[in-house]
N, C-alpha and C positions, 0 to 999 in steps of 0.2 A: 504494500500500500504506500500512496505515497503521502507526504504531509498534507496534500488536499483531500486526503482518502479519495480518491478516486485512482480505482485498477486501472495498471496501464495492461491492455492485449491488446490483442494482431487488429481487432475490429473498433478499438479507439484509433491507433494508429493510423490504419487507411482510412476513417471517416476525417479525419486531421488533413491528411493528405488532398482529400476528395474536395475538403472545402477550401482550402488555401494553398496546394498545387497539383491540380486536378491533371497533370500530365502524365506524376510519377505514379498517380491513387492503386494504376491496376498489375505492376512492378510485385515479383514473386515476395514475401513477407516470413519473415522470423527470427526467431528472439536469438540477438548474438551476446550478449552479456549484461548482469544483473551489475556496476561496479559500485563506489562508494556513493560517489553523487547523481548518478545518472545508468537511465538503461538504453542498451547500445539494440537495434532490431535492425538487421540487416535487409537491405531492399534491392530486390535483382541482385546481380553479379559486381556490381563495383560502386555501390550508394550504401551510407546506415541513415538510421534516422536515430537521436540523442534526445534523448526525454528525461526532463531530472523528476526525481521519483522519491526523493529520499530530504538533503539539508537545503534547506533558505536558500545559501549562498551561492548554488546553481545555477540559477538563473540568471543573477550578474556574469556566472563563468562563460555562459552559452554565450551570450552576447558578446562578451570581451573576445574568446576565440572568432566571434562571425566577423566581427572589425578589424582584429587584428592579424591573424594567422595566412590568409591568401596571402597578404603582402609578403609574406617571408617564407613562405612554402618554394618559391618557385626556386629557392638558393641553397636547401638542404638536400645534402647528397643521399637523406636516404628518406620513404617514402613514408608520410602525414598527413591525417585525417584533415583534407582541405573542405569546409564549410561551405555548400553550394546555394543554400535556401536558408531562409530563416521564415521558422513558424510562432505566430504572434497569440498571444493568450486569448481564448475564447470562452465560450459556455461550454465547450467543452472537454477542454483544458484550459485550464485558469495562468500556465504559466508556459515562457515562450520554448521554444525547439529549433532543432536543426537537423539538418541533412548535410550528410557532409561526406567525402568519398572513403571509400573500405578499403580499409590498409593487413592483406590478411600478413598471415604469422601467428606465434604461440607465445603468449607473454612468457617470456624470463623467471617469474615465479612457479610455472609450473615444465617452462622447459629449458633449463639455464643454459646460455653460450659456454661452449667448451672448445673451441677455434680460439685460444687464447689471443694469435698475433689478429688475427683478420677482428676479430670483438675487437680488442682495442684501437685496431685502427680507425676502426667502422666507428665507434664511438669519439674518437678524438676527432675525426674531421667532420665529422656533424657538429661537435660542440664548436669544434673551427668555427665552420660556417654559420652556425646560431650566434655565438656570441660578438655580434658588432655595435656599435654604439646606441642607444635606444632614441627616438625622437622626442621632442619634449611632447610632454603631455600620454607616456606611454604609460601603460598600468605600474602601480608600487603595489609591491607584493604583500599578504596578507602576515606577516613576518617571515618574510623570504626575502632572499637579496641583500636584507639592510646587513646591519653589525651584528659580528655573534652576542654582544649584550643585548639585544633586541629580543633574540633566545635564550636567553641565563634561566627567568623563571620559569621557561615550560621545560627546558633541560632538565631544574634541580625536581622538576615535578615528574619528569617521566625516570630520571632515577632513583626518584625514593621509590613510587609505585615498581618497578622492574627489580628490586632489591627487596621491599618487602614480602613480594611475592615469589620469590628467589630462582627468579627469570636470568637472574645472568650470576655468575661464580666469582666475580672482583670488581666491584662496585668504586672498591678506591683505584685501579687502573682506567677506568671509564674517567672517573673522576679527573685524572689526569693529564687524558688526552684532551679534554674538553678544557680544563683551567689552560692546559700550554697555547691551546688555538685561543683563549679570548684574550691571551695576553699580545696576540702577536699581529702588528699595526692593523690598522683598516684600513681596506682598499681605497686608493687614492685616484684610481681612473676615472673614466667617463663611466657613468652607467650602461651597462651592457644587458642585449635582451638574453634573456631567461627561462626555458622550461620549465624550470622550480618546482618539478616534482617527479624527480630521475629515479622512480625505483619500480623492483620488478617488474610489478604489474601493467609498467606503461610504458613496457619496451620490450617489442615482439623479436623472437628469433625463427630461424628457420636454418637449417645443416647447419649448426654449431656455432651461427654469430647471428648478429642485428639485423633484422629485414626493414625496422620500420620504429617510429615513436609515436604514440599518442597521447589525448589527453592532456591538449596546452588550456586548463582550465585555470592555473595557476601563470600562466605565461607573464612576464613581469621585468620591471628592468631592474641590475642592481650588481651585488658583486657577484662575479664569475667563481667562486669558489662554493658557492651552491653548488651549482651541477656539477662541479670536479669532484666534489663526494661522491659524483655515482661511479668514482674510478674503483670503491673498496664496497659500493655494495653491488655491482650488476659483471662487473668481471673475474674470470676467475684464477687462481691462485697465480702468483707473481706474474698478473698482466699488468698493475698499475701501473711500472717504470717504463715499460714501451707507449702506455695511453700518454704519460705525461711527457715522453719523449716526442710526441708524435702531434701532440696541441699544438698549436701556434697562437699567439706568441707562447715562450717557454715558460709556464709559472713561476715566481719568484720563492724564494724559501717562505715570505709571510703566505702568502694565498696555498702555498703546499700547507702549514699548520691552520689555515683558516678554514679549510677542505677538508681537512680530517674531523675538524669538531664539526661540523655539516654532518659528517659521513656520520659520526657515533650517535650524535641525535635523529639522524633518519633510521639508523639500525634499532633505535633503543625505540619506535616509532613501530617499526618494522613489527619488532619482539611482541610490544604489548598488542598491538591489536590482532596479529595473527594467534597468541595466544591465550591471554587476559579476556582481549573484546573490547567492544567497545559500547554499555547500554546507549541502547536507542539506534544507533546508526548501525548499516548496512554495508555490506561488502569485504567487512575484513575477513581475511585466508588463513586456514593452519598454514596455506606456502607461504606466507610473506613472515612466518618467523626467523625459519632457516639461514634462509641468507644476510638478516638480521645478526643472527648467531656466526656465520662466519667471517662476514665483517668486524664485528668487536674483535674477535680472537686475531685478527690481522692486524687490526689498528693498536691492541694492547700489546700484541707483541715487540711490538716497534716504538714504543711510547717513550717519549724525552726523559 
């Protein structure tokens, strides 16, 4: 159900369709994915249709991807749910939608890259190609992008709950990676645009590396060591040194320790809703624990 209690099925959807783009209405229909804030129903062979089902802030996400994403699609070397329609709230759906094109593949948390060199290349010149200087007036992230103090209190909150519930084995090495990143400068560039939310589930593989990204509902501008944290949780073991070999420009030592505390609060993120839960909301995976779990063990391995 979603917050407007009203069920989404195949016969809302194509009555949506029918009244506001009566082109696509008679397009083969089925249900491609339940995720956190939206459900995905795939339409014919190369359209979904994106219906938020579940939190509030959906609906600002749908429209910011329909504004913002074409413009940047056309420059990312690997293939993203480009937004083709926009569907506007009615009587019967109260809150807006999209159509946007199908990027197949198998998300990461249920089928993880194991092409170490090709994943991280594949991942380092996408984030190349994403990461160029944002225009004014672009989205700011919902605490994403800014400074890791921006995350201190939901940090110190998701590792008491992850330790009380004795979800992770060294609470004071978590600790540590996270004190060393919020001690080390804040990014000085231009704002740069942003994915701002690089983990499993919204990054599809196929033969053993990256086919595709989705799910720019967080898209935002800010610092680049966001998404350099997805170098320790979506690839796998001793890929990171080739990924950050392989970015351009080189990261600097601050943004490498400012991407590690990214990395452990995305993992510690990871942990609790794939395991824990999360009352009331939808979509969290027993897979998005995992690689939650072997991210820490890499990042405390290595800890200053």
């Amino acid at each position: 159900m979603t917050l407007t209690d009203i069920e989404i099925t195949a016969e809302l959807v194509r009555d949506l369709l029918r009244d506001q783009h009566p082109d696509l209405a008679d397009h083969p229909l089925r249900l491609g994915a339940r995720g956190w804030d939206n459900q995905l129903w795939r339409l014919g062979e190369d359209l979904a249709v994106r219906l938020p089902w579940a939190t509030e802030s959906a609906d600002a996400l749908l429209r910011k991807e329909y504004a913002w994403l074409p413009s940047l699609a056309s420059r990312l070397p690997l293939p993203v749910p480009v937004p083709q329609r926009l569907g506007e709230p009615s009587e019967r759906f109260p809150r807006p939608w999209i159509v946007t094109t199908w990027v197949p593949g198998t998300p990461a948390d249920r089928a993880p890259a194991t092409r170490s060199a090709e994943a991280a290349d594949a991942l380092a010149t996408f984030l190349t190609a994403l990461h160029r200087p944002a225009p004014d007036g672009a989205p700011i992230g919902r605490g994403r992008g800014g400074t890791l103090a921006d995350g201190a209190e939901q940090f110190a909150q998701q590792l008491a709950s992850a330790t009380e519930l004795g979800l992770i084995p060294d609470p004071d090495a978590v600790r540590a990676v996270w004190e060393d990143a919020a001690a080390a400068p804040d990014w000085a560039g231009p704002a740069l645009w942003l994915h701002a939310d690089l983990h499993p589930a919204n990054i599809l593989t196929a033969d053993g590396t990256f086919c595709g990204v989705i799910d720019f509902g967080d898209l935002c501008a800010g610092d680049p060591a966001y998404d350099l944290a997805a170098a320790w949780i979506l690839l796998p073991e001793g890929a990171a040194d080739r990924f950050h070999d392989t970015y351009r420009p080189a990261p600097d030592a601050a943004t490498l320790r400012r991407a590690r505390g990214c990395a452990v609060q995305r993992a510690l993120a990871g942990i609790l809703i794939g395991e824990a839960g999360v009352r009331g909301r939808p979509g969290g995976k027993p897979t998005w624990g995992p690689p939650g779990h072997e991210a820490l063990r890499r990042l405390t391995a290595t800890a200053r």
